[in-house]
C-alpha positions as CSV (number, residue, x, y, z in Angstrom):
1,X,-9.8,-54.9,14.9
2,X,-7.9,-54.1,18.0
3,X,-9.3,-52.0,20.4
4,X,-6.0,-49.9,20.3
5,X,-6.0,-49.6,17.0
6,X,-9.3,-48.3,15.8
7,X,-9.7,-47.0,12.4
8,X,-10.7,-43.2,11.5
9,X,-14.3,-44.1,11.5
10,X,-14.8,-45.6,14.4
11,X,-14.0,-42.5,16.2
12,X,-16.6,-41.2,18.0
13,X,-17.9,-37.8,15.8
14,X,-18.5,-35.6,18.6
15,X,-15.5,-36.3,21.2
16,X,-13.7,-32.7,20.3
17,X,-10.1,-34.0,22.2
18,X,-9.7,-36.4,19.8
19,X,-7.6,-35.2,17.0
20,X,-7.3,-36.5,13.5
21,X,-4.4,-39.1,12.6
22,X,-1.3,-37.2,11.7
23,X,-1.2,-38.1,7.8
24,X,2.4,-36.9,7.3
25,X,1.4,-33.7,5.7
26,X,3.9,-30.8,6.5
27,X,2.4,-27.1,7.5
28,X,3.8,-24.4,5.8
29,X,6.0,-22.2,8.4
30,X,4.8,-18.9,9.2
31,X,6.2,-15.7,7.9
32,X,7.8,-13.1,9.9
33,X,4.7,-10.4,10.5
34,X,5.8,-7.1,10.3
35,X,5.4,-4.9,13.5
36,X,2.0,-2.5,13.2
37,X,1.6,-0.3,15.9
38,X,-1.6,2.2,15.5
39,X,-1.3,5.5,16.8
40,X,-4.4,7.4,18.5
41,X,-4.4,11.0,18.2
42,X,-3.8,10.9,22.0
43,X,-0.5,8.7,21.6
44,X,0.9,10.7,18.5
45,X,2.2,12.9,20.7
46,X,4.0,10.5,23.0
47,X,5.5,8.4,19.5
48,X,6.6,11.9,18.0
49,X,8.4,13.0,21.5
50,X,10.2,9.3,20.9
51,X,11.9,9.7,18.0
52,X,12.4,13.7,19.1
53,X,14.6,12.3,22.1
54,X,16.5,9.6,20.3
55,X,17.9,12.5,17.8
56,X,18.5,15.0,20.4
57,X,20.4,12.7,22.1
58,X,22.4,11.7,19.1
59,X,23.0,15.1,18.1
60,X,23.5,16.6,21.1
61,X,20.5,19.7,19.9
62,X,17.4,21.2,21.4
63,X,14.1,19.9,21.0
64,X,13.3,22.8,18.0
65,X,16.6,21.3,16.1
66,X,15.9,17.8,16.0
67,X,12.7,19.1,14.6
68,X,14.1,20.4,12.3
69,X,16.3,17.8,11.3
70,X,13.7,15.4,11.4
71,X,11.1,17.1,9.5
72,X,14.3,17.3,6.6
73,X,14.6,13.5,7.0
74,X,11.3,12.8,6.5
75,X,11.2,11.7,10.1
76,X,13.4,8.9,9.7
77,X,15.6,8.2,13.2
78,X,17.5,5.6,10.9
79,X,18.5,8.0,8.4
80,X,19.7,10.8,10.4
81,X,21.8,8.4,12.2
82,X,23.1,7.1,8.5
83,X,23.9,10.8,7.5
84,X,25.6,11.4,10.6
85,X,27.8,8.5,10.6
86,X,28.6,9.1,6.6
87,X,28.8,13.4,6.5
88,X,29.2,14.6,10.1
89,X,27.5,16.7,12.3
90,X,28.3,20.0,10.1
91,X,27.1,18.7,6.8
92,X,23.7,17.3,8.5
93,X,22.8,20.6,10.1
94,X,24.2,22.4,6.8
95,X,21.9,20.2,4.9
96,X,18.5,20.0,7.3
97,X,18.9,23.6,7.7
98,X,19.4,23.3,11.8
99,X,21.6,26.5,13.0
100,X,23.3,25.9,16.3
101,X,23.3,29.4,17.8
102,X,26.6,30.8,19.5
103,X,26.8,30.8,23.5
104,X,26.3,34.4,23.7
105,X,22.8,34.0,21.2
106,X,21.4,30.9,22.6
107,X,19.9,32.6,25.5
108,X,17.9,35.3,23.4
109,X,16.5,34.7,19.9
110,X,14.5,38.0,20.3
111,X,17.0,40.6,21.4
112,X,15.7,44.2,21.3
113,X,19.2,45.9,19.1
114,X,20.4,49.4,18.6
115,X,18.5,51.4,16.1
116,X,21.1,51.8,14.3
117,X,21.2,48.3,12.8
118,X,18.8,48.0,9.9
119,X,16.8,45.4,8.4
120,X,18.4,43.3,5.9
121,X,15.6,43.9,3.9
122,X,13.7,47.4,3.7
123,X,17.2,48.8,5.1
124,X,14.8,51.1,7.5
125,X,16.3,51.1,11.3
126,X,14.6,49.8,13.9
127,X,14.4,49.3,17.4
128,X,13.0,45.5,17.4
129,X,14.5,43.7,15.5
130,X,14.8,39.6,15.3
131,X,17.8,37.7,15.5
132,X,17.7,34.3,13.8
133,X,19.7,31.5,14.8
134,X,22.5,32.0,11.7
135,X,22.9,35.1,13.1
136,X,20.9,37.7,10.6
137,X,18.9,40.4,11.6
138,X,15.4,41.3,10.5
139,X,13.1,43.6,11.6
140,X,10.0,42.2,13.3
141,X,7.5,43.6,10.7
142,X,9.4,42.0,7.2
143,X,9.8,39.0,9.5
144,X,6.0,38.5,10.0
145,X,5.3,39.1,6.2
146,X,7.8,36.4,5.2
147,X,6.3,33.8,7.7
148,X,3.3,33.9,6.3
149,X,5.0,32.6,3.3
150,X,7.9,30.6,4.1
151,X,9.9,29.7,7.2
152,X,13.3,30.1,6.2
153,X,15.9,32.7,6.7
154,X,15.4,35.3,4.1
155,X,18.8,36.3,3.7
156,X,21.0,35.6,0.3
157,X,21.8,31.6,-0.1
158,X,21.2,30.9,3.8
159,X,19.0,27.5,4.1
160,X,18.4,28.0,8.1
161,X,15.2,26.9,9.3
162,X,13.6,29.8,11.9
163,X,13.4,28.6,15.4
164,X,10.0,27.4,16.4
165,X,9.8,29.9,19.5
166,X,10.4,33.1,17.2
167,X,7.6,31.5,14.6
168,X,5.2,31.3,17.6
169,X,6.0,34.9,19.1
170,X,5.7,36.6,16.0
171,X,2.9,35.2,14.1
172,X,1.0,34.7,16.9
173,X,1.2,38.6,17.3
174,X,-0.3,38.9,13.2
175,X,-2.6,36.3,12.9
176,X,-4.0,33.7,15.5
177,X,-5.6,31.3,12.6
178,X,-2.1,30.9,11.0
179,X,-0.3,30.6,14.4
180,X,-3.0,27.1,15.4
181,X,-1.8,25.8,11.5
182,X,1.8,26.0,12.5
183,X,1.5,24.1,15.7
184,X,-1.3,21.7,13.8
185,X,1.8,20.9,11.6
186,X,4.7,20.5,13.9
187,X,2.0,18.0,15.5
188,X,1.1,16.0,12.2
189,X,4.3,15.9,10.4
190,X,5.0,13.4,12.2
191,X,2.8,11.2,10.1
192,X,2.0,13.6,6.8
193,X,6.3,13.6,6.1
194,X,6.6,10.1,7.6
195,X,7.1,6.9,5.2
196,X,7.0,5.1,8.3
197,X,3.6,6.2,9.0
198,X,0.2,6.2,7.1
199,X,-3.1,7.3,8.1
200,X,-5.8,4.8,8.2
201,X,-7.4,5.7,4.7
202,X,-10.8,5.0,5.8
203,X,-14.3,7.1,4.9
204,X,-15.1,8.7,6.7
205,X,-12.0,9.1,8.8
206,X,-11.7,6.6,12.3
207,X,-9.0,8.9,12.7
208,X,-5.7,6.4,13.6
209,X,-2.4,6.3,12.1
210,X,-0.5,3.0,11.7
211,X,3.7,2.6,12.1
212,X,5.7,-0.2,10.9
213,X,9.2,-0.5,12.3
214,X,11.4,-2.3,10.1
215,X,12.0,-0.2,6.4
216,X,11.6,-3.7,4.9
217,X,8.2,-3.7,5.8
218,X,7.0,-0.6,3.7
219,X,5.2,-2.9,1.4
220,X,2.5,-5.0,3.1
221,X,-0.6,-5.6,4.1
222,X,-2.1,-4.3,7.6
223,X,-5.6,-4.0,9.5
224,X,-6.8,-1.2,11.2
225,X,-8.3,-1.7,14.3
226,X,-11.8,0.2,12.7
227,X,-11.7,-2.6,10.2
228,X,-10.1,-1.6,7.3
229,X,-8.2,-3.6,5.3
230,X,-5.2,-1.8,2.8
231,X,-1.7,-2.0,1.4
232,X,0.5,0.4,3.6
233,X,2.7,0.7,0.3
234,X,-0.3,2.5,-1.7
235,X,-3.2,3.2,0.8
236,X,-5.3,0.6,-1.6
237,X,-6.8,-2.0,-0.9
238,X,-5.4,-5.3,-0.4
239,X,-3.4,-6.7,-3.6
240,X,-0.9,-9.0,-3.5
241,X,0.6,-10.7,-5.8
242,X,0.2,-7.5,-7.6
243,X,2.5,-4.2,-7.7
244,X,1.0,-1.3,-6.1
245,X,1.9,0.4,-10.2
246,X,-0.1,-2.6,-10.8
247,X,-2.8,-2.1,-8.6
248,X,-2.9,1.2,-9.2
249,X,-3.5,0.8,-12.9
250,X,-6.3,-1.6,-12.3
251,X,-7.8,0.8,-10.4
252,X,-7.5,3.7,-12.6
253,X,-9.1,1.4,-15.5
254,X,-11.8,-0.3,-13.5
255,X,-13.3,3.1,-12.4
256,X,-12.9,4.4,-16.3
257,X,-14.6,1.3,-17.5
258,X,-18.1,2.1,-16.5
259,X,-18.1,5.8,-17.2
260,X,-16.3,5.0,-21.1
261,X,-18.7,2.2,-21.3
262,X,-21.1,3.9,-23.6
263,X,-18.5,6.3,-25.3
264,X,-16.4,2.8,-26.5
265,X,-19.9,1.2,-27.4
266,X,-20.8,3.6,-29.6
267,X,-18.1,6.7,-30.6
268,X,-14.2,6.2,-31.4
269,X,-12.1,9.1,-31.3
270,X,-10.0,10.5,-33.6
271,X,-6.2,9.5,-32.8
272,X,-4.8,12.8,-33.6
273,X,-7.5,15.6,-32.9
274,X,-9.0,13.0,-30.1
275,X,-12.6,14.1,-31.1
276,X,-15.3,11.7,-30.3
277,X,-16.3,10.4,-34.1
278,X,-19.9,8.4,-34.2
279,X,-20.4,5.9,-37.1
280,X,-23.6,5.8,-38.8
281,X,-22.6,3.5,-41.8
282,X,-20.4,2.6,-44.3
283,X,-16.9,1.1,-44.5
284,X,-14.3,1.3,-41.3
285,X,-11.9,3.3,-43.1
286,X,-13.0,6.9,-40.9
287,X,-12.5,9.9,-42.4
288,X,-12.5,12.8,-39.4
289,X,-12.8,16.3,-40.3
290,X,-9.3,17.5,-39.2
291,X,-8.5,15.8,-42.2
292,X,-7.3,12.3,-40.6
293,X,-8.1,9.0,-41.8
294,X,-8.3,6.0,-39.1
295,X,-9.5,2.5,-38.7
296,X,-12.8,2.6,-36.7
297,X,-12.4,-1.1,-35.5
298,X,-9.5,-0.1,-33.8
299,X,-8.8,3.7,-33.8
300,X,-5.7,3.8,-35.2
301,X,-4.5,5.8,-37.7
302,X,-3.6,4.5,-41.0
303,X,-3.7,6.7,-43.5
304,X,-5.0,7.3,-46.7
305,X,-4.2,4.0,-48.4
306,X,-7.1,1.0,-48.3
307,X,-9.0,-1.3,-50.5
308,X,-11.4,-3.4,-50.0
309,X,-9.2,-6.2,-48.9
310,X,-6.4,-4.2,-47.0
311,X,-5.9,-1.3,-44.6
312,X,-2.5,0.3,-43.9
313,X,-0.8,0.0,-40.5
314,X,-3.3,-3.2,-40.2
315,X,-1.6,-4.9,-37.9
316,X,-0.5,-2.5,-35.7
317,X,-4.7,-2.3,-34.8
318,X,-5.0,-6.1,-34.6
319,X,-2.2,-5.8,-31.8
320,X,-4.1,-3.1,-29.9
321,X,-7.5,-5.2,-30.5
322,X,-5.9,-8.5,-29.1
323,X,-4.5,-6.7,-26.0
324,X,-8.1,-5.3,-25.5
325,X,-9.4,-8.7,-25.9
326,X,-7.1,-9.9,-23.4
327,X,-7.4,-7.2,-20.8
328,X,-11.7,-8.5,-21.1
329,X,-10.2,-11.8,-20.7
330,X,-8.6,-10.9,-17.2
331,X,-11.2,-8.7,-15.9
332,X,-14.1,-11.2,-16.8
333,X,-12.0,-13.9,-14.5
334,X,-11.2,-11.1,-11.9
335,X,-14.4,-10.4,-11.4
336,X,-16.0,-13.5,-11.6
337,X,-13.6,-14.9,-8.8
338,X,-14.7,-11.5,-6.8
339,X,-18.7,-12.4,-7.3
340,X,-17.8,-15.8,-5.8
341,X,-15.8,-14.3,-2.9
342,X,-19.1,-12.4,-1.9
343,X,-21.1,-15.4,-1.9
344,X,-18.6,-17.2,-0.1
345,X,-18.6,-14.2,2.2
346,X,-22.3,-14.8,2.9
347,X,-21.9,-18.8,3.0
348,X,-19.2,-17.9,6.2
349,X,-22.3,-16.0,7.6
350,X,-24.4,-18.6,7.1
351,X,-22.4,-21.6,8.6
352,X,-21.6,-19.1,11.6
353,X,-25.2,-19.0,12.4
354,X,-25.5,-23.1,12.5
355,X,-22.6,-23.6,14.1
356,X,-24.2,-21.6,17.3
357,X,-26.2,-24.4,17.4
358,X,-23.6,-27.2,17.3
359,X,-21.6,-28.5,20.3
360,X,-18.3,-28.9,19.1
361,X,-15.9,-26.3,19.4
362,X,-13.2,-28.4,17.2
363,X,-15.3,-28.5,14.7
364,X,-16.6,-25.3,14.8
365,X,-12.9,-24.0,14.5
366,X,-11.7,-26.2,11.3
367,X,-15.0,-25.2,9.5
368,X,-14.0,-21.5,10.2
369,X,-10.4,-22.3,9.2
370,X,-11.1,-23.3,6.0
371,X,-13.4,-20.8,5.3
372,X,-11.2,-18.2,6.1
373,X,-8.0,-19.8,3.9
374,X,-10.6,-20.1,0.7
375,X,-11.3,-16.3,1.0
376,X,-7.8,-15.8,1.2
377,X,-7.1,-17.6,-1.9
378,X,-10.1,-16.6,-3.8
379,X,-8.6,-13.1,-3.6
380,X,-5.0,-14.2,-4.8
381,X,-6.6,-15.7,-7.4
382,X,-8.3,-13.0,-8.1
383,X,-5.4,-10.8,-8.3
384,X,-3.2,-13.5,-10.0
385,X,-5.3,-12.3,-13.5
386,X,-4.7,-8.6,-12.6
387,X,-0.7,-9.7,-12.3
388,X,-1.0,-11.6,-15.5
389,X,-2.3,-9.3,-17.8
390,X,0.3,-6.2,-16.7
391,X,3.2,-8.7,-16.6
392,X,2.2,-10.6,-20.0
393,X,0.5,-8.7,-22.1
394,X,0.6,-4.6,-21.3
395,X,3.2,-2.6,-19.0
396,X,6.1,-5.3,-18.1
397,X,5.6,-8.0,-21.5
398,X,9.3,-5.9,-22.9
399,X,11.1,-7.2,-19.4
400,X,11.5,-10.3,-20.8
401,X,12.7,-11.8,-24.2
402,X,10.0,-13.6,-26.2
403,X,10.9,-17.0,-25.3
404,X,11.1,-16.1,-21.3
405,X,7.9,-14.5,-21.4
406,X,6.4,-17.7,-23.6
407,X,7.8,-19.8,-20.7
408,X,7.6,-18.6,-17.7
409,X,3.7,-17.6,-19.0
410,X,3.1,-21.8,-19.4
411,X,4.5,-21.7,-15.6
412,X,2.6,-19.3,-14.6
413,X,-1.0,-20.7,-15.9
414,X,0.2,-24.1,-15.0
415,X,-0.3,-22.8,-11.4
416,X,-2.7,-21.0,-11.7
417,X,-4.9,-23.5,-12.9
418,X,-4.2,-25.8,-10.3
419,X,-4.5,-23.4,-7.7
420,X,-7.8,-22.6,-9.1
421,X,-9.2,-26.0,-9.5
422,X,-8.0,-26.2,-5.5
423,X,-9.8,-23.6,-4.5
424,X,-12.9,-24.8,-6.6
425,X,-13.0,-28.5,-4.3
426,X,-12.6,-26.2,-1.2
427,X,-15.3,-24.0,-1.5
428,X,-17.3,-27.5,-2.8
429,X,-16.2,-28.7,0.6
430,X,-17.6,-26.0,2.6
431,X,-21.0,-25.7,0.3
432,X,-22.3,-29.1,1.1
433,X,-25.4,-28.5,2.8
434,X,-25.0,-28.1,7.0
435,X,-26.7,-30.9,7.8
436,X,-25.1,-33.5,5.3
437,X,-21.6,-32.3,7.1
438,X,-22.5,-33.1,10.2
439,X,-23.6,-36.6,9.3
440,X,-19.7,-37.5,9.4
441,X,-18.4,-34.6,10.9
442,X,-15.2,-36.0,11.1
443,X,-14.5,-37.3,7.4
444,X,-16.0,-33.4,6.9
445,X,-12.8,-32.2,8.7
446,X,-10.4,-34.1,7.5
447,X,-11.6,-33.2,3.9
448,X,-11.7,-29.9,4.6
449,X,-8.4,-30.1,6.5
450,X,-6.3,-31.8,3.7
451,X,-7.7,-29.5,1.7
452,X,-7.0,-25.8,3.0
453,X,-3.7,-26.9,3.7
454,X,-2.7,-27.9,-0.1
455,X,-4.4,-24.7,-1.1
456,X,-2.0,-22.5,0.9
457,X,0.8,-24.7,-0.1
458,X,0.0,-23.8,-4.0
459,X,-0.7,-20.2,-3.2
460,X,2.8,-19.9,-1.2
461,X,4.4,-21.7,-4.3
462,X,2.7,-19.7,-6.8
463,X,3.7,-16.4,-4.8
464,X,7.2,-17.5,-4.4
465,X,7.5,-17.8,-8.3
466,X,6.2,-14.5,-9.0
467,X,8.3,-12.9,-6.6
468,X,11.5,-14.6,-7.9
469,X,11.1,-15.5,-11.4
470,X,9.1,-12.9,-12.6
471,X,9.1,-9.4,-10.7
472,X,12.2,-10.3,-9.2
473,X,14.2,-11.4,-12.6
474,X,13.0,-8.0,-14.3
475,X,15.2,-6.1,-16.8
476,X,14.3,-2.9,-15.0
477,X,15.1,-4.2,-11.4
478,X,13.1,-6.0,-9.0
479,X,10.0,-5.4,-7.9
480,X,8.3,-5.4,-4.7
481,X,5.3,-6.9,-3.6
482,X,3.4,-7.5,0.0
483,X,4.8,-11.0,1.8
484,X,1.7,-13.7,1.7
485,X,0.1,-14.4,4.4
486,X,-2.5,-17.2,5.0
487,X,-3.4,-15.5,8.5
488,X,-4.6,-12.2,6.4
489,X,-3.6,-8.8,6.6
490,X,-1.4,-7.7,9.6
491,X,-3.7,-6.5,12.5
492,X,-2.0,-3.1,14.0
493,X,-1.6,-2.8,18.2
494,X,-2.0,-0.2,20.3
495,X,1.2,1.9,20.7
496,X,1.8,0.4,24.1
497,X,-0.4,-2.5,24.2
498,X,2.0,-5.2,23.7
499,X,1.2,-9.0,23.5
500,X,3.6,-11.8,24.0
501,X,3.6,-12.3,19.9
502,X,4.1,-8.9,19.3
503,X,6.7,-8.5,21.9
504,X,8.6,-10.8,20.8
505,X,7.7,-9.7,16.7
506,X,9.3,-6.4,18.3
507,X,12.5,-7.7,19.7
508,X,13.2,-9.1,16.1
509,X,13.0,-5.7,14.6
510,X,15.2,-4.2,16.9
């Protein structure tokens, strides 16, 4: 053989600058991350005086109005800008409840008045009264009593929002504990009324918030920089390819399976008086004492009429004990594909610890590659049975005609059987012993190499399917789910810490 042309093993195993022979795979582009900045309690301030100055300039108001206008808007610069453009200046204010004062009111909110002007609402005169920005007149003691209560004008039909500075004077004056829980708010509605925001939903708190910029971008996945990992659509953890209703049902039936377990095990209840009803022989034909008669196989009433050979309303409670069958179908995969994440999770651990001990940083870095892209996958597989079972069988089978849902069902195993048989050879791959690996290091990564990269390829196919043939061919409308990303969750910045990536993941959103 040519000394120029040497064959893949006659590389040398530990030169790291050699790189393996381009084998005409293609890698799957990148998808467009979302923008994550995380917000410090120290920064909130500076993000929420941001959007505070865009508005005022845009409306041409004080700091206390585009407030107000904001807090209306949920906080959302885009949106005000939208309502402008469509309604004017008159209908926004009219609707936000913002009151521009008149030229001769703008320079006192708190006028002292003649006594002979009385209160809108005991209709006693007094001497200190308060002037709202609409122009009614209160006295200073019904004033405080309604602030305690509600911040709007209390005159007939008038939505005006009182001004911030007459809130402070006045309640401050009453009661100093509900004074700090006014200014607390104006400081965190900024996140608590913002869609664009979310706290970090960690226990116990780390105490960050996290912004997206782009609207488009509600529904993904993000990292906190404490570590945690969740869905900035729901709060929950990580899901994809599943709905957040999806996940959110899972959820709700995962945490009722253990505390039910006993209940289902041994009682049925009744399905009208929804009494607890305990067998202790006889046929399944149950006879409760509100007078109802049910199958106990399936708790579903059928009425009076049975033999020996035939219940009524039968098959209604086969279909409910099939779907239950079904749903312990997906939950047994689920979680067996979770159990093997863990241990994959402490195999990752494990190889970390040799690889201190190896001298090859290339190697070290497509070992760690691959086992991060088989933890992704595990977890979309994982999730892939959740999807199934809600899509198929439970919430969403009625979006589709029989013979859609019969199809695009053989698709969907189809894919997910081969993705899962993929992700089987990679995590055989990366559970060869150390030592055998790093007899041939270099066939190792290769394997390994050819390997993640036709796993991702079938977990990007797989999700583009159930975005566009399933959840997005709905009768109900489209529905949304976070992009896929083999890199993970986004990681949020620092409001202010900008890299080069994010930078120019900024100026795309802009």
């Amino acid at each position: 053989m040519d000394a120029n042309n040497k064959g893949c093993y006659d590389r040398d195993p530990h030169n790291d600058d050699e790189k393996p022979p381009d084998r005409g795979w293609v890698v799957p582009p990148k998808t467009k991350n979302p923008f994550v900045q995380m917000i410090t309690q120290e920064s909130l301030r500076d993000a929420q005086q941001e959007d505070l100055c865009r508005v005022m300039e845009l409306l041409s108001v004080k700091e206390n109005e585009a407030r107000t206008a904001l807090v209306h808007y949920w906080w959302d610069v885009k949106k005000v800008s939208a309502v402008l453009l469509e309604k004017g200046a008159s209908n926004l204010f009219a609707e936000a409840g913002v009151s521009i004062p008149e030229e001769d009111q703008a320079s006192n909110n708190t006028p002292t008045l003649e006594p002979v002007i009385r209160c809108r609402i005991c209709f006693m005169p007094k001497s200190h009264m308060t002037r709202m920005n609409c122009g009614h007149c209160f006295c200073n003691k019904c004033k405080k009593l309604s602030l305690s209560r509600r911040i709007k004008c209390m005159a007939h039909r008038c939505n005006s929002i009182c001004d911030e500075s007459i809130i402070r004077n006045l309640v401050g004056e009453q009661d100093v504990n509900l004074a700090e829980k006014f200014e607390r708010f104006l400081f965190e509605s900024y996140i608590e009324e913002n869609k664009m925001v979310k706290w970090c939903p960690s226990i116990p708190p780390c105490g960050y918030a996290l912004q997206i910029k782009d609207e488009d971008d509600l529904i993904c996945e993000v990292e906190c920089r404490c570590g945690r990992q969740f869905c900035f659509g729901c709060l929950l953890e990580p899901h994809s390819p599943c709905t957040c209703l999806m996940w959110e049902m899972w959820a709700k039936s995962r945490d009722e399976l253990e505390t039910d377990n006993w209940l289902n095990m041994n009682t049925k209840r009744c399905p009208v008086c929804h009494k607890c009803i305990q067998k202790d022989g006889g046929c399944n034909s149950m006879y409760c004492p509100c007078g109802n008669k049910f199958s106990w196989l399936h708790a579903i009433a059928t009425g009076k009429e049975h033999t020996g050979t035939a219940v009524a309303n039968h098959s209604i409670c086969c279909g409910r004990k099939e779907n239950e069958e079904r749903y312990t179908y997906c939950y047994a995969s689920y979680m067996g594909h979770m159990e093997s994440l863990k241990l994959e999770m402490k195999l990752k651990d494990r190889i970390e610890r040799k690889l201190s001990t190896w001298k090859g940083a290339l190697v070290e870095e497509r070992l760690k590659s691959g086992l991060h892209m088989l933890s992704i996958a595990r977890r979309f597989l994982s999730h892939s049975y959740v999807l199934a079972f809600y899509m198929f069988w439970d919430k969403f089978r009625n979006e589709m005609s029989k013979e859609e849902r019969k199809s695009r069902k053989k698709i969907f195993e189809d894919k997910q059987q081969q993705l899962e048989d993929h992700v089987e050879r990679l995590s055989g791959l990366l559970n060869k012993p150390f030592e055998v690996s790093m007899d041939d290091p270099y066939s190792t990564q290769v394997s390994i190499i050819y390997q993640s990269i036709a796993t991702d390829s079938l977990c990007r196919n797989m999700y583009d399917f159930i975005k566009n043939d399933l959840l997005g061919s709905l009768r109900s409308g489209p529905l949304r789910i976070a992009p896929y990303r083999s890199e993970g969750p986004v990681r949020a910045i620092l409001l202010g810490a900008v890299t080069t990536e994010d930078s120019h993941s900024d100026n795309q959103h802009c």
